[in-house]
C-alpha positions as protocol buffer text, in pm:
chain_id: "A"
residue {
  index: 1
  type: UNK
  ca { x: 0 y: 0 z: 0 }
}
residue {
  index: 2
  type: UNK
  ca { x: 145 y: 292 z: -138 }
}
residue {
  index: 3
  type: UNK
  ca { x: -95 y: 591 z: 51 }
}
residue {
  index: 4
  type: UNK
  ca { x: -367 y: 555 z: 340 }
}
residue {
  index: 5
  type: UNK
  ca { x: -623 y: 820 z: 217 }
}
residue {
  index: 6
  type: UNK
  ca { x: -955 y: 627 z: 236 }
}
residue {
  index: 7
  type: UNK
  ca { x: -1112 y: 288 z: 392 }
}
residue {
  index: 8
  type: UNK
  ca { x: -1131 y: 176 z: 74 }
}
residue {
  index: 9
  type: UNK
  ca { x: -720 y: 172 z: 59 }
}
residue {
  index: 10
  type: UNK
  ca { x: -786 y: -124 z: 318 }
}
residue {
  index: 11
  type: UNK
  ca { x: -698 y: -442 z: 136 }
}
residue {
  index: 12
  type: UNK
  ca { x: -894 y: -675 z: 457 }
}
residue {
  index: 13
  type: UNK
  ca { x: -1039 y: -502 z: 703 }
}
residue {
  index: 14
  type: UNK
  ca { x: -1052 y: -837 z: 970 }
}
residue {
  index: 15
  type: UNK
  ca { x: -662 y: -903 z: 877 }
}
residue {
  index: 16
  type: UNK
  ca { x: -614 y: -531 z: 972 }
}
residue {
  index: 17
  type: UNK
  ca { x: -817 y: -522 z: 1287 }
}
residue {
  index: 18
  type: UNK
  ca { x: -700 y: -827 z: 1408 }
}
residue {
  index: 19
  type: UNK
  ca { x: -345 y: -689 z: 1364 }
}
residue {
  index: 20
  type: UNK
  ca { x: -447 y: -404 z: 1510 }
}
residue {
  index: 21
  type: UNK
  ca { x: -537 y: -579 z: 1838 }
}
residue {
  index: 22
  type: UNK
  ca { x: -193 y: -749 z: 1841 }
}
residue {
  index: 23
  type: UNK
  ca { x: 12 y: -413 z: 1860 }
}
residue {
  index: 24
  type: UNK
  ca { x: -160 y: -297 z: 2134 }
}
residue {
  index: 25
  type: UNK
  ca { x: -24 y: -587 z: 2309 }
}
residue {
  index: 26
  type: UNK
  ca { x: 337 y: -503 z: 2167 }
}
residue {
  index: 27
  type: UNK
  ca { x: 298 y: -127 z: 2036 }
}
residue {
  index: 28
  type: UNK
  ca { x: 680 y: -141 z: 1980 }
}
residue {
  index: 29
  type: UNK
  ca { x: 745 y: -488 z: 1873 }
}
residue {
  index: 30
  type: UNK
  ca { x: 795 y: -304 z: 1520 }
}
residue {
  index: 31
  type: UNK
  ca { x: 996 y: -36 z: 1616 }
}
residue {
  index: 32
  type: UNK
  ca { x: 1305 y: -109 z: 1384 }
}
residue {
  index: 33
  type: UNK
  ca { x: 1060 y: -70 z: 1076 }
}
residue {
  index: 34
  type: UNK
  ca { x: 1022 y: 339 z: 1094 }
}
residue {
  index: 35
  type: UNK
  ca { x: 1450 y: 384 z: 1222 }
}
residue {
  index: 36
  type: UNK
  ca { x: 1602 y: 611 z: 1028 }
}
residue {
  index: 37
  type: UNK
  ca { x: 1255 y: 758 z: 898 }
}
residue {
  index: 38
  type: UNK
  ca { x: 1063 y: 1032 z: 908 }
}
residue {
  index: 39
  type: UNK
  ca { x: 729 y: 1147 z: 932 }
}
residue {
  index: 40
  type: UNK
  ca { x: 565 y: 1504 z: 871 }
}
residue {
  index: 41
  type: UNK
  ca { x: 288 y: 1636 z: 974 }
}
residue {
  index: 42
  type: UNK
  ca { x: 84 y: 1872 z: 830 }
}
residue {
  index: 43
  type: UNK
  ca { x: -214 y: 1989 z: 1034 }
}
residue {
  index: 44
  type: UNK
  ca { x: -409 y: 2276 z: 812 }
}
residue {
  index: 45
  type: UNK
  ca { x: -690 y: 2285 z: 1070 }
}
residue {
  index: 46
  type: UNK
  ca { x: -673 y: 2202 z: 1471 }
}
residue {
  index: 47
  type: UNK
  ca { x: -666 y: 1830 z: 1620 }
}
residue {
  index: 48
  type: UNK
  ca { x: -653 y: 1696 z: 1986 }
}
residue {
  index: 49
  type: UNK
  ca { x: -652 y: 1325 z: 1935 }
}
residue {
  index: 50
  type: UNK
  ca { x: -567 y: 1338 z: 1556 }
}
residue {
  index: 51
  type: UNK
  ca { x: -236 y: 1513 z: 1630 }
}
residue {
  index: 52
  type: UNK
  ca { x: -116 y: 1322 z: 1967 }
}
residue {
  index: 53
  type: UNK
  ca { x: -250 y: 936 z: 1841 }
}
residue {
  index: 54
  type: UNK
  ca { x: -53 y: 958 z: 1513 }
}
residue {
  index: 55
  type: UNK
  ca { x: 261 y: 1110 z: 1665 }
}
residue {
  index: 56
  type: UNK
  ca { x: 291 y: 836 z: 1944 }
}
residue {
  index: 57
  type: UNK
  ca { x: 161 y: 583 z: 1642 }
}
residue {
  index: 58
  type: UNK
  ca { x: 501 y: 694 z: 1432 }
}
residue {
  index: 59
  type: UNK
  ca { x: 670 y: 650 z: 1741 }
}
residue {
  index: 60
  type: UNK
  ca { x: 582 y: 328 z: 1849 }
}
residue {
  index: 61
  type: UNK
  ca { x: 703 y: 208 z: 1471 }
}
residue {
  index: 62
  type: UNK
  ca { x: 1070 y: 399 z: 1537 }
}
residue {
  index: 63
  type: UNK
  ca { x: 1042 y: 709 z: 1295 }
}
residue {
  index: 64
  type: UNK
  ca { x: 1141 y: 1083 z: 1395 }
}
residue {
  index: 65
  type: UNK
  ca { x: 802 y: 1314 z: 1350 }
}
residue {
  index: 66
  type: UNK
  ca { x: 813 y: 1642 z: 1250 }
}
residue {
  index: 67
  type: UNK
  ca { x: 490 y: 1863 z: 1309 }
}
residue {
  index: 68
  type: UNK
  ca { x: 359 y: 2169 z: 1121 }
}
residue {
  index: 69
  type: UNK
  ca { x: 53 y: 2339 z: 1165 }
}
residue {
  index: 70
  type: UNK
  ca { x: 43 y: 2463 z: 852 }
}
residue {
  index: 71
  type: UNK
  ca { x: -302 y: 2670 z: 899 }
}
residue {
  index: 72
  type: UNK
  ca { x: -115 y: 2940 z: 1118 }
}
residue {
  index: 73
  type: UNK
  ca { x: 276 y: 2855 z: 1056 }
}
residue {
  index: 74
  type: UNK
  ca { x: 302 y: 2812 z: 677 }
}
residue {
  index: 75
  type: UNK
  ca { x: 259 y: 3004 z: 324 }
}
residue {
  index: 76
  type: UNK
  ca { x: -106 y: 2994 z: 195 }
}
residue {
  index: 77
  type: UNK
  ca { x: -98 y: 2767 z: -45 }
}
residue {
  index: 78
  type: UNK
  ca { x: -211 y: 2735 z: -413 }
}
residue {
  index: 79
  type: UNK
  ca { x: -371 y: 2429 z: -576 }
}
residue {
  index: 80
  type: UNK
  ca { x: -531 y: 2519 z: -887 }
}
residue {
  index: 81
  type: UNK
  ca { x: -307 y: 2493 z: -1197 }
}
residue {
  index: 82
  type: UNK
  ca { x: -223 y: 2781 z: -1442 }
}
residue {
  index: 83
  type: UNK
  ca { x: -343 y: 3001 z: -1184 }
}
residue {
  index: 84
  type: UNK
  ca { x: -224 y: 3416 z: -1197 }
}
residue {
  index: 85
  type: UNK
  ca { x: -45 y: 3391 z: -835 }
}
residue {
  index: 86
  type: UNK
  ca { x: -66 y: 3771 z: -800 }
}
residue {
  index: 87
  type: UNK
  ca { x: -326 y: 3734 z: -523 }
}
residue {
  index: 88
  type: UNK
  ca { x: -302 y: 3637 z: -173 }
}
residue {
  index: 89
  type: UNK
  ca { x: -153 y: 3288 z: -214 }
}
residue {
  index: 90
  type: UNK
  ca { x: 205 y: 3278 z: -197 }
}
residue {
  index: 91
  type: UNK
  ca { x: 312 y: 2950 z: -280 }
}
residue {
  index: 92
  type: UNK
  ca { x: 200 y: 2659 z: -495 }
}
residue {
  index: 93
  type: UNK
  ca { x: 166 y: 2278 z: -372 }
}
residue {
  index: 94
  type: UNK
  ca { x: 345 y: 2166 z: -728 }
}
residue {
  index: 95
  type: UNK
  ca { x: 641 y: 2333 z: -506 }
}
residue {
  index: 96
  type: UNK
  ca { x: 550 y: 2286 z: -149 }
}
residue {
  index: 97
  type: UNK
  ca { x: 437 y: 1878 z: -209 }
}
residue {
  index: 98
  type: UNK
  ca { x: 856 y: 1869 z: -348 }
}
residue {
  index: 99
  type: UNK
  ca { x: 975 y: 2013 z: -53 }
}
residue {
  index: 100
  type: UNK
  ca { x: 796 y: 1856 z: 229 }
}
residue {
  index: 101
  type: UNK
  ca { x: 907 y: 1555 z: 39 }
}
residue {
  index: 102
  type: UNK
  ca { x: 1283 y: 1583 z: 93 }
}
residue {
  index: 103
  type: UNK
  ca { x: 1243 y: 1620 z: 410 }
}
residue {
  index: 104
  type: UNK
  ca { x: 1056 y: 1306 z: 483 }
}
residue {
  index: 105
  type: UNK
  ca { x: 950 y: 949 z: 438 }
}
residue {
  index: 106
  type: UNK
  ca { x: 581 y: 1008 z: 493 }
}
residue {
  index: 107
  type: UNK
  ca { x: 357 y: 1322 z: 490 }
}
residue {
  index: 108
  type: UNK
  ca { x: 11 y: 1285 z: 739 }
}
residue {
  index: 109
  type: UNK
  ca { x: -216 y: 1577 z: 628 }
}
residue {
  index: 110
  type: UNK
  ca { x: -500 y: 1705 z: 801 }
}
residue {
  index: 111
  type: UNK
  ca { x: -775 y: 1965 z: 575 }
}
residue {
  index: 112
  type: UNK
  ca { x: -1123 y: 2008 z: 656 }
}
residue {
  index: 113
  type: UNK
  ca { x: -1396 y: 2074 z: 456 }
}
residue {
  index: 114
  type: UNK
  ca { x: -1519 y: 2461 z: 417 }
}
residue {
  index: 115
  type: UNK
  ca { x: -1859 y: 2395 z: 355 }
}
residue {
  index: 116
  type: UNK
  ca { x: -1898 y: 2664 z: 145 }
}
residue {
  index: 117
  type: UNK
  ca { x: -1833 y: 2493 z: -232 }
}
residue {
  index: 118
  type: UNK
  ca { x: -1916 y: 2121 z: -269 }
}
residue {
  index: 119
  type: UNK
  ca { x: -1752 y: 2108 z: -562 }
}
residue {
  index: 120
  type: UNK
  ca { x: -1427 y: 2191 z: -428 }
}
residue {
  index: 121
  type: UNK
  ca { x: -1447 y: 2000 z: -96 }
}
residue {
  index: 122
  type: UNK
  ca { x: -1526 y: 1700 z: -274 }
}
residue {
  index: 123
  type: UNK
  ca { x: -1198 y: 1723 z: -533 }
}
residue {
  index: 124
  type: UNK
  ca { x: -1017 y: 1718 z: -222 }
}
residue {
  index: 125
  type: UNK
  ca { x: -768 y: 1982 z: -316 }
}
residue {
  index: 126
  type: UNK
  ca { x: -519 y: 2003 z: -29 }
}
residue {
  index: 127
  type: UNK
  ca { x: -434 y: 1605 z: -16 }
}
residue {
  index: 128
  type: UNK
  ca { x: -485 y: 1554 z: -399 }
}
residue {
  index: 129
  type: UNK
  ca { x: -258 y: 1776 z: -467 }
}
residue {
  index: 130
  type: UNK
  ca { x: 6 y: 1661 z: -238 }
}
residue {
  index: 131
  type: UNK
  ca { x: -72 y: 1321 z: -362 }
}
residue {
  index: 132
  type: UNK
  ca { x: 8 y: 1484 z: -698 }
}
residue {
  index: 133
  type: UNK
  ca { x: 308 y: 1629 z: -609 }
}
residue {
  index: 134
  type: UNK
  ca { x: 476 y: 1460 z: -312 }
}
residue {
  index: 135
  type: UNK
  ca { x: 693 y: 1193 z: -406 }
}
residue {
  index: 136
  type: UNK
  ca { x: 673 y: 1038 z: -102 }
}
residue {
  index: 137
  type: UNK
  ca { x: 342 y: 819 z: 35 }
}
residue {
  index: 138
  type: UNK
  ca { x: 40 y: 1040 z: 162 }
}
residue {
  index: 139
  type: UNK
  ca { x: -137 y: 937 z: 513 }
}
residue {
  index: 140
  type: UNK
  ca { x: -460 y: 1119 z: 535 }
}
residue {
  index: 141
  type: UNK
  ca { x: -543 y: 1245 z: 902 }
}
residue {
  index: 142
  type: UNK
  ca { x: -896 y: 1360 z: 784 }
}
residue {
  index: 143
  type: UNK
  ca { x: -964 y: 1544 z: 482 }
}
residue {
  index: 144
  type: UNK
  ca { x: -1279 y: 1743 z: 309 }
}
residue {
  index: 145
  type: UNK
  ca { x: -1489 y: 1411 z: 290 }
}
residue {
  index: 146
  type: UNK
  ca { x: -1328 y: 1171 z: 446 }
}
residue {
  index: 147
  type: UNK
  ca { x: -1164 y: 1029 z: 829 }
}
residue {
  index: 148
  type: UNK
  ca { x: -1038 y: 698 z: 758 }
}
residue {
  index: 149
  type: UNK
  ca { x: -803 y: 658 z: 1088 }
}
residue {
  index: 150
  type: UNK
  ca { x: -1116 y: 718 z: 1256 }
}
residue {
  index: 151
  type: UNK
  ca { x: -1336 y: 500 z: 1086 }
}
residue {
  index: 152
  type: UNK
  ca { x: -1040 y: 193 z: 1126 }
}
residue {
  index: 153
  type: UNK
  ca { x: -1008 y: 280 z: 1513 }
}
residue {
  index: 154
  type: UNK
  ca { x: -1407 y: 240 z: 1559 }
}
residue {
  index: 155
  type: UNK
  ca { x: -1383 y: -86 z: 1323 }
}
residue {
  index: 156
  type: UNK
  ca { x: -1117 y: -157 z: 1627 }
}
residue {
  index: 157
  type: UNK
  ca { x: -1338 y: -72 z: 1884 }
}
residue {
  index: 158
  type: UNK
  ca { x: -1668 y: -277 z: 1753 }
}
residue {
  index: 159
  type: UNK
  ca { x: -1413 y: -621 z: 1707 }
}
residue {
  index: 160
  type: UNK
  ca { x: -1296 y: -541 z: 2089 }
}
residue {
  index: 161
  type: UNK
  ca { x: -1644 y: -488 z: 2231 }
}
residue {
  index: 162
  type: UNK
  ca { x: -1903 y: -707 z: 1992 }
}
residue {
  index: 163
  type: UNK
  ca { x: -2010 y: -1042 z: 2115 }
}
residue {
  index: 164
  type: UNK
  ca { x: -2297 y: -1132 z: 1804 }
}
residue {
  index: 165
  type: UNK
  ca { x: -2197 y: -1288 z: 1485 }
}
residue {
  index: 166
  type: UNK
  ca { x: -2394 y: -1001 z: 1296 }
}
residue {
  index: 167
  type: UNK
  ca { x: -2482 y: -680 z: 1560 }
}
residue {
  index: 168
  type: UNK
  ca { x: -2681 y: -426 z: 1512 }
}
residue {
  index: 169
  type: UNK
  ca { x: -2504 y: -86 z: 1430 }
}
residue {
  index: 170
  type: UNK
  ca { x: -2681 y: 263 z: 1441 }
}
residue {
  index: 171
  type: UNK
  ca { x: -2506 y: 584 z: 1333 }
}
residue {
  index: 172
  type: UNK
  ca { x: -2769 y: 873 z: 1464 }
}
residue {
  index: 173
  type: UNK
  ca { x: -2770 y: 1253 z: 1346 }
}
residue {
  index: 174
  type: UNK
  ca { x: -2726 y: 1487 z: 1656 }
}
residue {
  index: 175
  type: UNK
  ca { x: -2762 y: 1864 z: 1698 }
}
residue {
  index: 176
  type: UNK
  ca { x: -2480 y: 2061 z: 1720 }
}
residue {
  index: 177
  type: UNK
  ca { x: -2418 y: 2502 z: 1716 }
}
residue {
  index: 178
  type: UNK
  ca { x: -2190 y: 2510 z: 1464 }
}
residue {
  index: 179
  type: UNK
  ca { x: -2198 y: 2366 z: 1063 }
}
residue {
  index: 180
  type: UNK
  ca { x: -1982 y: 2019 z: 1090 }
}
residue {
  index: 181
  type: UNK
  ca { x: -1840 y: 1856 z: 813 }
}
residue {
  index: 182
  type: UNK
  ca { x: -1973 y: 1448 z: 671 }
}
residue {
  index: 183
  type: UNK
  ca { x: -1599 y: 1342 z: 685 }
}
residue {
  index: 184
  type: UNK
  ca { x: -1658 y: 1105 z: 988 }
}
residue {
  index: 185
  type: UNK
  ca { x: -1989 y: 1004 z: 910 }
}
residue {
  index: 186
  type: UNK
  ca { x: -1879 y: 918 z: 569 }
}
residue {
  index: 187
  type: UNK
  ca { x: -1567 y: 696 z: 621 }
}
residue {
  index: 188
  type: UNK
  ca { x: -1794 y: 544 z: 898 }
}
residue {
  index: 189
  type: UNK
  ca { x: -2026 y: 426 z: 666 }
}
residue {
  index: 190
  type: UNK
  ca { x: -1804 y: 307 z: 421 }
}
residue {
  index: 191
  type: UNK
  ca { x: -1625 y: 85 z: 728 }
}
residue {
  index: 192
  type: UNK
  ca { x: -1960 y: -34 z: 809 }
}
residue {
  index: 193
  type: UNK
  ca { x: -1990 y: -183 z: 388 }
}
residue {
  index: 194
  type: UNK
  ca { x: -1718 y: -382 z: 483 }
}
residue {
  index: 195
  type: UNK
  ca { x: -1847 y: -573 z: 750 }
}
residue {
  index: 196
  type: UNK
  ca { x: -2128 y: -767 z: 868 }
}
residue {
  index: 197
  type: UNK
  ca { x: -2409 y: -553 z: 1074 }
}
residue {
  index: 198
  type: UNK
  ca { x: -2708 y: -467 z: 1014 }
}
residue {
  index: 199
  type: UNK
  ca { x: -2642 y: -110 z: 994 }
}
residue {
  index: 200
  type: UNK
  ca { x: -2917 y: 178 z: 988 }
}
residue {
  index: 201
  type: UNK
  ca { x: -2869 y: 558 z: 961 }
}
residue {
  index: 202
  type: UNK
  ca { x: -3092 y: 753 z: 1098 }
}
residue {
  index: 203
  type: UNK
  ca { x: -3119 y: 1128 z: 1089 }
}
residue {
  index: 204
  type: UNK
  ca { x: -3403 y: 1384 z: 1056 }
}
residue {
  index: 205
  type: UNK
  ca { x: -3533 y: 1445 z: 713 }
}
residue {
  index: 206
  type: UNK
  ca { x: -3281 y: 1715 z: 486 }
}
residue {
  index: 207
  type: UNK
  ca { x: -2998 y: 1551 z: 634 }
}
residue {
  index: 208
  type: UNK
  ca { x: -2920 y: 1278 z: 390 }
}
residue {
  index: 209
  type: UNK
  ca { x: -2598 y: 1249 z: 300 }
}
residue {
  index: 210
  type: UNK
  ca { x: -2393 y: 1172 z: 14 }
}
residue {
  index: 211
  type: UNK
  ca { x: -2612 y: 927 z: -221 }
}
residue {
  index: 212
  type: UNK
  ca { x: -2324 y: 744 z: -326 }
}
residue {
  index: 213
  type: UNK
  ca { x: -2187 y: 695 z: 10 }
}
residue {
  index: 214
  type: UNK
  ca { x: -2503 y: 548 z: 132 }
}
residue {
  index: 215
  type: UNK
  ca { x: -2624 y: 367 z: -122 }
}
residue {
  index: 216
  type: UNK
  ca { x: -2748 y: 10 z: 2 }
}
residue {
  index: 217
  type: UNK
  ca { x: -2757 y: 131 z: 371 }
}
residue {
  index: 218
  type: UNK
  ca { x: -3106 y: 131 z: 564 }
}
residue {
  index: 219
  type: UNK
  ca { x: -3188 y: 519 z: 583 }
}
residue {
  index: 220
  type: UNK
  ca { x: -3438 y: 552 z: 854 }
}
residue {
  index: 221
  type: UNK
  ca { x: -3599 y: 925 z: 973 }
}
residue {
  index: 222
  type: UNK
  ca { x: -3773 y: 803 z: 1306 }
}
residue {
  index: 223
  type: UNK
  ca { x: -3467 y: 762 z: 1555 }
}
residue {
  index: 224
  type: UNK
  ca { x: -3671 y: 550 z: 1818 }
}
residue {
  index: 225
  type: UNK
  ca { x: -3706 y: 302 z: 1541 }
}
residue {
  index: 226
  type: UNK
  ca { x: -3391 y: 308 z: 1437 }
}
residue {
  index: 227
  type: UNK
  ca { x: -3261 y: 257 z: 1772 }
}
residue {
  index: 228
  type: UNK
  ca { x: -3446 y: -49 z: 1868 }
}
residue {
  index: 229
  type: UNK
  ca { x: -3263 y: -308 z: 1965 }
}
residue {
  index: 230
  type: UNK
  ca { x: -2919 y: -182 z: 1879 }
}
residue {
  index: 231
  type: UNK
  ca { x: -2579 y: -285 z: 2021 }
}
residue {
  index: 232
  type: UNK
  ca { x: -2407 y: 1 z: 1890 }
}
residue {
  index: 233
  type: UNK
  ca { x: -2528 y: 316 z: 1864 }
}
residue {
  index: 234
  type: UNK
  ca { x: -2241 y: 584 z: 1655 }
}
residue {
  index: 235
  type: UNK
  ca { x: -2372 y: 947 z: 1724 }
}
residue {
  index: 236
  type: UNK
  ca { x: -2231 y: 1255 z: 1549 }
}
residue {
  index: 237
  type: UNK
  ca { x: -2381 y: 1589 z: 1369 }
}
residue {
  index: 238
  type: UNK
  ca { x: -2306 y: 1676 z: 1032 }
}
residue {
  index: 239
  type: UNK
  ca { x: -2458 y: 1964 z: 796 }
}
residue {
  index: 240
  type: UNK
  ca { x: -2667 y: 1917 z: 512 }
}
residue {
  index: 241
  type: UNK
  ca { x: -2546 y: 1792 z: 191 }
}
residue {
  index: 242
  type: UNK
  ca { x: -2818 y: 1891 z: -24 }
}
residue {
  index: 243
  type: UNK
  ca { x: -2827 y: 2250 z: 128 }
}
residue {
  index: 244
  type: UNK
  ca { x: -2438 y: 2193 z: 139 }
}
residue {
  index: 245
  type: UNK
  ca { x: -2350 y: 2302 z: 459 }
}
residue {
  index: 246
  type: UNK
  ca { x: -2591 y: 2465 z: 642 }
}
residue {
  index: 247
  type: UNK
  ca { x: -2777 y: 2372 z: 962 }
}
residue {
  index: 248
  type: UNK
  ca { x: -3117 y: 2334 z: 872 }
}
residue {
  index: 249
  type: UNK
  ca { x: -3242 y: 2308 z: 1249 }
}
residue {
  index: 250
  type: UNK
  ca { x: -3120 y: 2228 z: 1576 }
}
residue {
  index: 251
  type: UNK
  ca { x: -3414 y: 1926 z: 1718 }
}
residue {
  index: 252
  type: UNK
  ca { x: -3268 y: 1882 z: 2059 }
}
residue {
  index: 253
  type: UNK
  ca { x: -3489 y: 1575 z: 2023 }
}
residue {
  index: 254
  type: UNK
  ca { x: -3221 y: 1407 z: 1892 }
}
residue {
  index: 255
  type: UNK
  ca { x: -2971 y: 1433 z: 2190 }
}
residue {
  index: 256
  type: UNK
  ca { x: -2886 y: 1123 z: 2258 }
}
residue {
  index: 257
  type: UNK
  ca { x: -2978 y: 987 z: 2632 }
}
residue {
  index: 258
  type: UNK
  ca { x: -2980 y: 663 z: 2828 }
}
residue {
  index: 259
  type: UNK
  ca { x: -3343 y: 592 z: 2788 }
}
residue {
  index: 260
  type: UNK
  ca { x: -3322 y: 600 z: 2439 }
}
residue {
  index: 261
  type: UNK
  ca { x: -2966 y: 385 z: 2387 }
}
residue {
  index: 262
  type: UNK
  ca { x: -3132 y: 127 z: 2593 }
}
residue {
  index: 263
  type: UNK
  ca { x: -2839 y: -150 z: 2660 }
}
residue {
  index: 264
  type: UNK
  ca { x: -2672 y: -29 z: 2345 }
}
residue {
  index: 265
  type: UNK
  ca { x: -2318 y: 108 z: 2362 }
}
residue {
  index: 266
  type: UNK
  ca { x: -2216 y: 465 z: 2292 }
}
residue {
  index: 267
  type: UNK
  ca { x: -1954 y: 555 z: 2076 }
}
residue {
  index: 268
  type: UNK
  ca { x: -1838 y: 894 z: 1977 }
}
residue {
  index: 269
  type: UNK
  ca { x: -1509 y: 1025 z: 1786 }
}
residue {
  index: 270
  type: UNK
  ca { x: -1505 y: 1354 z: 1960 }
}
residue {
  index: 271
  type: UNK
  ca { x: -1447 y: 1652 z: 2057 }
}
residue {
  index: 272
  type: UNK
  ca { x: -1815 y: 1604 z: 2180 }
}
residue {
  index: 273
  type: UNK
  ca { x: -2047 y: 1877 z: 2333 }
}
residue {
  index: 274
  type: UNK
  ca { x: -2207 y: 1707 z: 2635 }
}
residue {
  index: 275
  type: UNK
  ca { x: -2566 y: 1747 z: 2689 }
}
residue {
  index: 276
  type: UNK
  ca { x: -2608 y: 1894 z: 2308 }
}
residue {
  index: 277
  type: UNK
  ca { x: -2493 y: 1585 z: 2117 }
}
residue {
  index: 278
  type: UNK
  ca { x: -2519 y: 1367 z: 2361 }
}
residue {
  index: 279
  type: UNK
  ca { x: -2662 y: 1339 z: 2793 }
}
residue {
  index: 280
  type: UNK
  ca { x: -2394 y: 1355 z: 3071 }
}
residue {
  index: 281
  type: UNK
  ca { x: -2529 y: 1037 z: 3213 }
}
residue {
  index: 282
  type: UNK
  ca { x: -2463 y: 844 z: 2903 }
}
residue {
  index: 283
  type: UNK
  ca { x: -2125 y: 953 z: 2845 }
}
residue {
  index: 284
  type: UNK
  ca { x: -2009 y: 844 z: 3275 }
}
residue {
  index: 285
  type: UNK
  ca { x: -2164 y: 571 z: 3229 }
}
residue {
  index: 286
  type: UNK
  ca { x: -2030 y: 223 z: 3125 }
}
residue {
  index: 287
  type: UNK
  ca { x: -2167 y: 206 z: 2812 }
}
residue {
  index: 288
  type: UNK
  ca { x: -1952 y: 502 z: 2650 }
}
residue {
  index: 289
  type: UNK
  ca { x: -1678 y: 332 z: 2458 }
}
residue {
  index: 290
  type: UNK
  ca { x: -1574 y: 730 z: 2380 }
}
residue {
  index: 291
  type: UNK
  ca { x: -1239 y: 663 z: 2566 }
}
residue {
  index: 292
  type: UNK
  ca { x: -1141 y: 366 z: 2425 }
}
residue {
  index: 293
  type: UNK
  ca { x: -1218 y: 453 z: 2059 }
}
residue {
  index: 294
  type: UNK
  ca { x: -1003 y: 733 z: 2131 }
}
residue {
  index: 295
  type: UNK
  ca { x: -695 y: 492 z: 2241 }
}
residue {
  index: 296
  type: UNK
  ca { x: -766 y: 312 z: 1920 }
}
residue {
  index: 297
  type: UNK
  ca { x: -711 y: 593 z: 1742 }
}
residue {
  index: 298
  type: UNK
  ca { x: -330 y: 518 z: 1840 }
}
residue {
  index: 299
  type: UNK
  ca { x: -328 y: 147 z: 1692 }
}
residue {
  index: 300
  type: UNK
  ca { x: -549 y: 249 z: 1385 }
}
residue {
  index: 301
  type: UNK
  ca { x: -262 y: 499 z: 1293 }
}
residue {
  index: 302
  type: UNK
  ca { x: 4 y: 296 z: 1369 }
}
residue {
  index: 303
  type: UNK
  ca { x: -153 y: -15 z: 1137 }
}
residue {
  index: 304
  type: UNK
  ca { x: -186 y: 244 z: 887 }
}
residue {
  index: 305
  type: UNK
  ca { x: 158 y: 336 z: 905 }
}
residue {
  index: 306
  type: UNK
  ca { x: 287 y: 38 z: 911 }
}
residue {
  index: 307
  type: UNK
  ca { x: 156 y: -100 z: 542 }
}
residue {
  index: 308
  type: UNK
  ca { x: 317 y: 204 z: 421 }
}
residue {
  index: 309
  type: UNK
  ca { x: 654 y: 135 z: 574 }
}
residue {
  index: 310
  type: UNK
  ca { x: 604 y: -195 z: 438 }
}
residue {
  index: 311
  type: UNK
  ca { x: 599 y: -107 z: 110 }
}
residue {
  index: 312
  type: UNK
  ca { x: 879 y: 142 z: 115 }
}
């Protein structure tokens, strides 16, 4: 595997869990595969778990790590080609892709969305065009559509916690203040295609997302049906596709509580705004699997990593 930049880049999803599991048992029993290389990391927006998993993941595997965030330290950057630079954009990625590259093994990029043209979220500009131009192999850390380290560290999490051959996975729409991006809900979906649950999606009505992404899923608007007897239930807000970005409303109906989950477990990639997205008493309670998705997040990284290294 040359680049991690989507789920789909995942060649067996049980083979990669499964391997997963085993270096958390021996996180450095690899270390001698990343001496003597290096990783950058490119953060264009801000990350918590992102940031400190993926560092300690590079780590673990033996490589130095070198971190930029390039939102507030860097050049604004160009992607569009044949483009009159005489505006506020100093420097091109055809130049800044090169040089990152000589300075590293791997580049990790992190770029949000900016729900403002669907278009050019979903041509990915910042990691295609470092895919374009780097000449070394890309990891993404969550783009414009996409989170695939998270969506590998919940496929993690599920293996760890399920006990049915086939369980029952709900990802529920929650309300949130601000405009969110689909890149989480999107890889998660795609994770759940590769595996065997009966999966449902449930959100209010306007907040379908990406046709293509769901297609074959079971798309259900009533949330109390949806949640019946589920064993997993995924919460997290996004905006609206169709109306790209925008919040259409904010039905704090959809909070997520402990009546409602029933004896499912929570999980949640967070940041997470208690008692908006989701109650207090189901995130103390023993049900929330929030924490250890978020160790995951260290061994989801680090698997990643490791194919690339492999293939080096």
């Amino acid at each position: 595997m040359k680049n991690y930049l989507s789920v789909t880049d995942i060649d067996s999803l049980p083979s990669w869990v499964d391997e997963a599991i085993e270096l958390k048992k021996h996180p450095k029993a690899h270390k001698g595969l990343g001496e003597n290389k290096t990783i950058v990391l490119l953060f264009f927006n801000n990350s918590l778990r992102t940031r400190l998993s993926t560092q300690k993941a590079a780590l673990n595997l033996g490589m130095e790590v070198i971190v930029m965030n390039f939102g507030s330290e860097g050049w604004t950057l160009e992607f569009t080609d044949g483009t009159v630079m005489d505006q506020g954009k100093s420097e091109h990625v055809k130049e800044a892709a090169q040089v990152v590259s000589q300075y590293c093994d791997v580049i990790g990029i992190r770029a949000f969305a900016n729900l403002q043209d669907k278009e050019a979220d979903e041509a990915e500009l910042v990691i295609n065009g470092f895919k374009k131009h780097a000449t070394v192999p890309i990891l993404n850390m969550e783009s414009s559509v996409g989170h695939p380290l998270q969506a590998l560290a919940d496929a993690i999490t599920l293996a760890e916690n399920n006990n049915k051959s086939k369980p029952k996975v709900v990802l529920s729409w929650a309300p949130h203040p601000k405009a969110l991006p689909h890149a989480v809900a999107n890889s998660f979906v795609e994770m759940m295609h590769l595996q065997d649950v009966d999966f449902v999606i449930t959100h209010p009505k306007g907040y379908e997302l990406n046709s293509k992404i769901t297609k074959g899923a079971t798309i259900e608007h009533d949330q109390n049906k949806a949640l019946e007897n589920a064993d997993f239930v995924y919460v997290k807000n996004w905006s609206s596709y169709q109306i790209y970005g925008q919040i259409l409303h904010q039905d704090k109906n959809w909070t997520m509580t402990l009546d409602k989950l029933g004896t499912a477990k929570f999980m949640h990639c967070l940041p997470v705004r208690r008692n908006v997205i989701v109650a207090d008493a189901v995130l103390d309670s023993n049900q929330s699997l929030v924490i250890e998705q978020a160790n995951n997040r260290t061994f989801a990284a680090q698997i990643a990593l490791k194919k690339i290294l492999e293939n080096l």
